[in-house]
C-alpha positions as CSV (number, residue, x, y, z in Angstrom):
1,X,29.6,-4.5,7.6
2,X,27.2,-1.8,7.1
3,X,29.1,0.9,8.4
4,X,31.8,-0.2,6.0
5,X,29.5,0.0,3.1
6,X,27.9,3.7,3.8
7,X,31.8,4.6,4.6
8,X,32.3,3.4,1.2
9,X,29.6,4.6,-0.5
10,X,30.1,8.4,0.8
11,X,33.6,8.1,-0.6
12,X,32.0,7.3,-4.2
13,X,29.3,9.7,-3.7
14,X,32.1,12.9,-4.3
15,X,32.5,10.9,-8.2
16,X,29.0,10.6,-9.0
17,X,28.5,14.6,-7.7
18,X,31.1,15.8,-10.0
19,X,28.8,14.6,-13.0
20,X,25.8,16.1,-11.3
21,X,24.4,12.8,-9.6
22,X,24.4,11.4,-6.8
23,X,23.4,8.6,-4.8
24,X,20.9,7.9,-1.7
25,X,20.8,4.8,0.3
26,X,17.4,3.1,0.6
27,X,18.4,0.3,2.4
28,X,21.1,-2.2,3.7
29,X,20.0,-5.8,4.9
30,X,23.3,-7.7,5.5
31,X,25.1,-7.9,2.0
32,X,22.2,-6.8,0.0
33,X,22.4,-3.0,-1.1
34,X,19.7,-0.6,-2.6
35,X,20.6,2.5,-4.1
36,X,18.6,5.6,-5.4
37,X,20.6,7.2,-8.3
38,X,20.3,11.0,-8.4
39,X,19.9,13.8,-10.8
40,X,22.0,13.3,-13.8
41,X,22.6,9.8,-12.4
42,X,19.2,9.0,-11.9
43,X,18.0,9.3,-15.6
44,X,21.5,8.3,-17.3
45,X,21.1,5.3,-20.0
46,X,24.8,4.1,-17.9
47,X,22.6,4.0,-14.6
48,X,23.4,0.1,-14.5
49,X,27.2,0.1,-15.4
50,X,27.4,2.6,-12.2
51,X,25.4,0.6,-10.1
52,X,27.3,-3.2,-11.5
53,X,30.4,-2.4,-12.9
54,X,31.0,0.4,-10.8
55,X,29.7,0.8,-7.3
56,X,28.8,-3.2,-6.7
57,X,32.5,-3.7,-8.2
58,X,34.2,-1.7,-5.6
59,X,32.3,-2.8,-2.4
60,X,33.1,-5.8,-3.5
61,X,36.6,-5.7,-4.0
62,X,37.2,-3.3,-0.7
63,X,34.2,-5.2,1.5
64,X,32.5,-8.3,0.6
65,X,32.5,-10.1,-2.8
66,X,28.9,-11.4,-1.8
67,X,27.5,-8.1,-2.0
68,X,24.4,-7.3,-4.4
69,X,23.7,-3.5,-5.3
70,X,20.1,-3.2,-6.6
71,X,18.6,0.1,-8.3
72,X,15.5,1.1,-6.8
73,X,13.2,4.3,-8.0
């Protein structure tokens, strides 16, 4: 299942680079995910809807519907 979810998540990466973030994975421990947001990411007031509605939305849908992404700093 990791492999799955960094798969996944280097596909969204390419979207969250076009708006001058980006993401780095801090750590995956079975269907628990924690992300660093980047650069314009990283201090955007929509941080949260990327990381819920977003990101957490579409492992879920394509993975797991388990799965938790957590922002870390």
């Amino acid at each position: 299942m990791e492999q799955k979810i960094r798969e996944t998540l280097e596909q969204l990466r390419v979207h969250l680079q076009n708006d001058g973030g980006d993401l780095e994975v801090v750590k995956i421990e079975g269907k628990k995910v924690e992300l660093r947001l980047k650069g314009a990411c990283g201090c955007c007031p929509h941080a949260t809807m990327t990381i819920k509605d977003g990101i957490q939305r579409i492992l879920r849908e394509k993975i797991d519907k388990d799965i938790l992404v957590e922002r870390v700093d």
